[in-house]
C-alpha positions in Angstrom: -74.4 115.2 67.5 -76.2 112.4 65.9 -74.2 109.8 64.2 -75.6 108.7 60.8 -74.9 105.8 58.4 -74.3 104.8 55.4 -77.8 104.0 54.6 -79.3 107.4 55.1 -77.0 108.5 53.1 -78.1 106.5 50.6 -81.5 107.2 51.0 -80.4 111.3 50.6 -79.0 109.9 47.3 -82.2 108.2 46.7 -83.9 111.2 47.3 -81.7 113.7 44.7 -81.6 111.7 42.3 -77.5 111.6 42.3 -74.4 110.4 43.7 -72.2 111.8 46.5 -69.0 111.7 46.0 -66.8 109.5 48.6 -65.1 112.7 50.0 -68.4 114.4 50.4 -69.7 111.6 52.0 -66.9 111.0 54.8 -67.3 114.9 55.3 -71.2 114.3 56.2 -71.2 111.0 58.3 -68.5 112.6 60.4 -69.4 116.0 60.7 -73.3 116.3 59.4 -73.1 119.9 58.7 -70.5 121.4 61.7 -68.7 124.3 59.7 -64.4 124.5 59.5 -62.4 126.7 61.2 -61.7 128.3 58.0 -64.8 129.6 56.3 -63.4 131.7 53.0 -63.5 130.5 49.6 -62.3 132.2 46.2 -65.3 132.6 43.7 -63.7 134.5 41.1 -61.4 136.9 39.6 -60.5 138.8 43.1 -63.9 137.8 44.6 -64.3 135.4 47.7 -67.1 134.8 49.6 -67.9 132.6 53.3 -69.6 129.5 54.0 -72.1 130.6 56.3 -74.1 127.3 56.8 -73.0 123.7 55.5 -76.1 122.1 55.8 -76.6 118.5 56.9 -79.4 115.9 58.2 -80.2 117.7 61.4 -81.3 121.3 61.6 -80.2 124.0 63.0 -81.4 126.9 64.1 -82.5 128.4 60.7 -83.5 124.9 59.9 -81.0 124.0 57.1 -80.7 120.9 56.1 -81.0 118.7 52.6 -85.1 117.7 53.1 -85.2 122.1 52.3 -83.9 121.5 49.0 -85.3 118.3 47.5 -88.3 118.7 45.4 -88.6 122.5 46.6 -86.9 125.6 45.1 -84.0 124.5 43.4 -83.8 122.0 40.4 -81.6 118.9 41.6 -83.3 116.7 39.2 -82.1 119.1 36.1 -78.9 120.8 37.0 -77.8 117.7 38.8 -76.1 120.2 41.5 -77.2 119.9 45.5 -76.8 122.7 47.7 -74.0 121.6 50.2 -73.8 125.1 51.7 -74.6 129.3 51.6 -72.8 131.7 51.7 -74.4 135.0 53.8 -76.1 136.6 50.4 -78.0 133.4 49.8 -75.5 131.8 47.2 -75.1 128.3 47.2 -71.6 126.1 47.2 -73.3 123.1 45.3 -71.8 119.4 44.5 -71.8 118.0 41.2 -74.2 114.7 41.6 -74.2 113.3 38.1 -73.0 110.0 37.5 -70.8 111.3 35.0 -67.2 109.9 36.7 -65.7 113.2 35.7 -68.3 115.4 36.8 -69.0 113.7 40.3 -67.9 115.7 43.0 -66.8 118.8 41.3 -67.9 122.0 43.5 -69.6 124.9 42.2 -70.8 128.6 43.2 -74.2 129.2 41.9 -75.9 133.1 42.5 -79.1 132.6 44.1 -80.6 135.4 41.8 -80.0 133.2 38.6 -81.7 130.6 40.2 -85.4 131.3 38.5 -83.5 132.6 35.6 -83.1 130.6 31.8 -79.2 130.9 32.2 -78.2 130.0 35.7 -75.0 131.2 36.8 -72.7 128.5 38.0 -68.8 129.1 39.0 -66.5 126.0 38.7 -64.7 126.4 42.4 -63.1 123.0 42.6 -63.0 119.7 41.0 -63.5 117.4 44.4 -65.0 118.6 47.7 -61.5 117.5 49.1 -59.4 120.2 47.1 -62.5 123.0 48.4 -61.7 122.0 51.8 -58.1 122.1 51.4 -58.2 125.8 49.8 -60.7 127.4 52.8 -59.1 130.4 53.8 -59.2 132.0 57.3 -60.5 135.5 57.7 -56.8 137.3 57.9 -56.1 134.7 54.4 -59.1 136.1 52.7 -57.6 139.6 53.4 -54.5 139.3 51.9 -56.2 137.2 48.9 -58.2 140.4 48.3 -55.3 142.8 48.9 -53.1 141.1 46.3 -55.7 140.3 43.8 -57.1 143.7 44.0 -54.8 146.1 45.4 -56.1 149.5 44.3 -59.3 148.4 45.7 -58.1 147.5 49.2 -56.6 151.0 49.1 -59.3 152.7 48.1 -61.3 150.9 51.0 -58.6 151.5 53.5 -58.8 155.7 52.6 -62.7 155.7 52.4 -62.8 154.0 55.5 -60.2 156.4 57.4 -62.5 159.1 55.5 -65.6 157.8 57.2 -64.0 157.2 60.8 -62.7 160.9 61.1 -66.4 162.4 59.2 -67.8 159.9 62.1 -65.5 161.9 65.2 -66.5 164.9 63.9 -70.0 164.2 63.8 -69.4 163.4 67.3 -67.3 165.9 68.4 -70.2 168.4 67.3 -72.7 167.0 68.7 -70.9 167.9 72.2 
């Protein structure tokens, strides 16, 4: 991996319009885009979602990386938000880049089908890229997040799926 410095980041700056926040910052010089062990993040109310790219200065296979988002699709300049990552549906884990001191850094969940809409929908997840790192969750986490927030959910999924694995066997054992 390709080290970068300082003054590309400040270029990137340059070219959003906005500031990065320190923590942000260290995060891209040292890992430009490599994704954590732990992926799963809470959105909401007994919601969570995954990173599934963070995106940095060199692309990867699907080509992700900040030169996408500047000027094209999404409105930095306005909303003051960068796309830092995605999650698999397309949603983007944004960072605050105003110069506002309390704003700078905050982390938020914006749904990529609001994004041409008047009202977009943004979800406060954290207020420094630091703490969002910190809460990550691993896959067997995110379960048990999702089993105690919405029990009689994961309960229902654990039946329909039982329901669907024997309806499955017996398709099978039919077919025979």
């Amino acid at each position: 991996m390709k080290s970068y410095s300082d003054e590309e980041v400040k270029k990137l700056e340059e070219e959003v319009g906005g500031v990065l926040s320190d923590s942000y910052k260290r995060f891209l010089l040292s890992f430009d885009g490599t994704l954590p062990q732990k992926r799963f993040f809470v959105v909401g109310n007994g919601d969570s979602s995954r990173i599934h790219h963070f995106f940095g200065f060199e692309c990867d296979d699907d080509g992700q990386r900040y030169q996408k988002f500047v000027g094209e699709r999404y409105s930095v300049e306005t909303l003051k938000l960068l796309p830092i990552a995605d999650d698999p549906f397309g949603n983007y884990i944004c960072l605050d880049i105003s110069a506002s001191k309390d704003g700078n850094g905050a982390i938020f969940f914006v749904e990529h089908e609001s994004l041409n809409a008047e009202y977009i929908n943004k979800i406060h997840l954290s207020g420094d890229f630091d703490s969002f790192i910190d809460a990550l969750m691993s896959s067997d986490e995110n379960d048990e997040y999702i089993k105690s927030a919405a029990p009689e959910t994961w309960g229902d999924f654990d039946t329909q799926l039982e329901e669907m694995k024997r309806l499955r066997q017996l398709e099978i054992s039919e077919k025979k």
